[in-house]
C-alpha positions in Angstrom: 7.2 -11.0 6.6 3.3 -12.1 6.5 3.1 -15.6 5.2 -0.4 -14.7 3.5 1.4 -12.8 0.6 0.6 -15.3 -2.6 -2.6 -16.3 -1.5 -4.0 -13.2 -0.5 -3.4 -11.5 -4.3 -4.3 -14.6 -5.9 -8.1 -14.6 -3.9 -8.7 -10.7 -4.5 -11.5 -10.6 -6.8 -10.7 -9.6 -10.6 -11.9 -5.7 -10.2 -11.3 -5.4 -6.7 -8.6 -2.7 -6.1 -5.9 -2.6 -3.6 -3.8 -0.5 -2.1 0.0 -1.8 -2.1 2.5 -0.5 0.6 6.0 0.1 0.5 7.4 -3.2 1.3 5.5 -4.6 -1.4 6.6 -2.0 -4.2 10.2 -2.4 -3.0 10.3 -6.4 -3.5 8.3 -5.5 -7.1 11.3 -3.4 -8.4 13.9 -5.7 -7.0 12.0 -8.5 -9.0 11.4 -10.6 -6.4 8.7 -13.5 -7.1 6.2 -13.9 -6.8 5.4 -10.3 -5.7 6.6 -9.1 -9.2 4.8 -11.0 -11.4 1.4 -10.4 -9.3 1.9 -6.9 -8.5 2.5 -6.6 -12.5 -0.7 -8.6 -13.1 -2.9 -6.5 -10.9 -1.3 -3.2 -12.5 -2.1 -4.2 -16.1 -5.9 -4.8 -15.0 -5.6 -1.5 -13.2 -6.6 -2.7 -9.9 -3.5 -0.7 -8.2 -4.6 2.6 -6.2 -0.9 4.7 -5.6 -1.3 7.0 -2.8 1.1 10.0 -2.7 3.2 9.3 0.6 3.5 5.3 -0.3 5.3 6.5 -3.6 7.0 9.4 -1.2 8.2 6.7 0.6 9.8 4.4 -2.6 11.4 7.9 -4.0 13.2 8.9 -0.7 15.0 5.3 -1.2 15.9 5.8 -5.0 19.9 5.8 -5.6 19.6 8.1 -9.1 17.9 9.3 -11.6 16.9 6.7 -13.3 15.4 4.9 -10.5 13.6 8.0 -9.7 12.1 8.2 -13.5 11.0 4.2 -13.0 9.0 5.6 -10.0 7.5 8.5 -11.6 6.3 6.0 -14.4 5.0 3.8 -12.0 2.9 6.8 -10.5 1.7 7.8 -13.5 0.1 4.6 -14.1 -1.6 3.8 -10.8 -5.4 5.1 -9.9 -5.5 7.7 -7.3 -7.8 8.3 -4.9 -8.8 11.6 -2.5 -6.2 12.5 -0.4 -8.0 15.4 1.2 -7.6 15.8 5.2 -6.0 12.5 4.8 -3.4 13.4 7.5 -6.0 15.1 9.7 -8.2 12.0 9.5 -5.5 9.7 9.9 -4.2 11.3 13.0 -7.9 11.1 14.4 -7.8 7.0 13.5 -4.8 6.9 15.0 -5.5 8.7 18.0 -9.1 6.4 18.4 -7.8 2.9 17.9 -4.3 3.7 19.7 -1.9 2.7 16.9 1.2 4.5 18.4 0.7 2.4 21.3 0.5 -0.5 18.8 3.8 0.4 16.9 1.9 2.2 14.0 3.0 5.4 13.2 1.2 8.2 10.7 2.0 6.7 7.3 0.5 3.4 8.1 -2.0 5.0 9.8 -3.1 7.2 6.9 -2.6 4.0 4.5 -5.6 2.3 6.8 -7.7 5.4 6.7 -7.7 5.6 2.9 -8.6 2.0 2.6 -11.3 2.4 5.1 -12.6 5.7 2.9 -12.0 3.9 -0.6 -13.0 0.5 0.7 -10.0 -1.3 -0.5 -7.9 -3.9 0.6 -4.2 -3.5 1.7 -1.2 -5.5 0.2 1.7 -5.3 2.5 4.5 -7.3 4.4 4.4 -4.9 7.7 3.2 -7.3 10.1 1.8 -4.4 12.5 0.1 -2.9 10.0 -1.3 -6.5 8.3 -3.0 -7.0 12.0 -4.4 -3.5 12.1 -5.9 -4.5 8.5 -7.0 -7.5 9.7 -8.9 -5.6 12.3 -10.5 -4.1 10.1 -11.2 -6.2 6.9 -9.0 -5.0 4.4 -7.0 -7.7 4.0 
């Protein structure tokens, strides 16, 4: 787990928008703190930018329905962004900065190329993917 959780929601300006990863939405709906109660606080400002294959990702673990309708809701609620030739795009980042090498597969990959597109920053535990962010200033 990356130790910079807290204080790296707590510095992100008051309109600056973020994308969260799956690690962070799971901990939200198991109501741990104090991801809950800051992932909550940046969704009622609408600072929270839901990507497609993040959500994907929170849905393939849901254990029924209603779970699955507490996603959806969530969905609903969150900005989106472009997702066109994401894949294509993220494949060609991948391929450039040698994240398979690196232990970062194609979802990861394609979360750092839509920050880089939407400049954004990136809220996650992964700690391959917080070094790639790093990298690249969107933490």
């Amino acid at each position: 787990m990356v130790i910079v959780h807290a204080r790296f929601v707590n510095s992100i300006g008051a309109s600056m928008n973020l994308i969260v990863d799956t690690s962070i939405w799971i901990d939200f709906f198991k109501g741990k703190e104090p991801f809950r109660s800051q992932l909550q606080e940046k969704l009622e400002l609408f600072q929270v930018i839901g990507l497609s294959w993040v959500f994907g990702e929170i849905l393939q673990g849901a254990r029924n329905s209603k779970e699955i309708s507490i996603i959806t809701d969530y969905w609903s609620l969150v900005k989106k962004v472009s997702e066109e030739n994401i894949w294509i795009d993220a494949g060609i980042y991948a391929s450039k900065h040698s994240l398979i090498a690196k232990g970062i597969g194609l979802i990861d990959s394609a979360i750092l190329t839509a920050a880089l597109r939407h400049k954004v920053k990136i809220w996650t535990h992964d700690k391959k993917l917080h070094a790639m962010a790093s990298k690249e200033n969107l933490i």
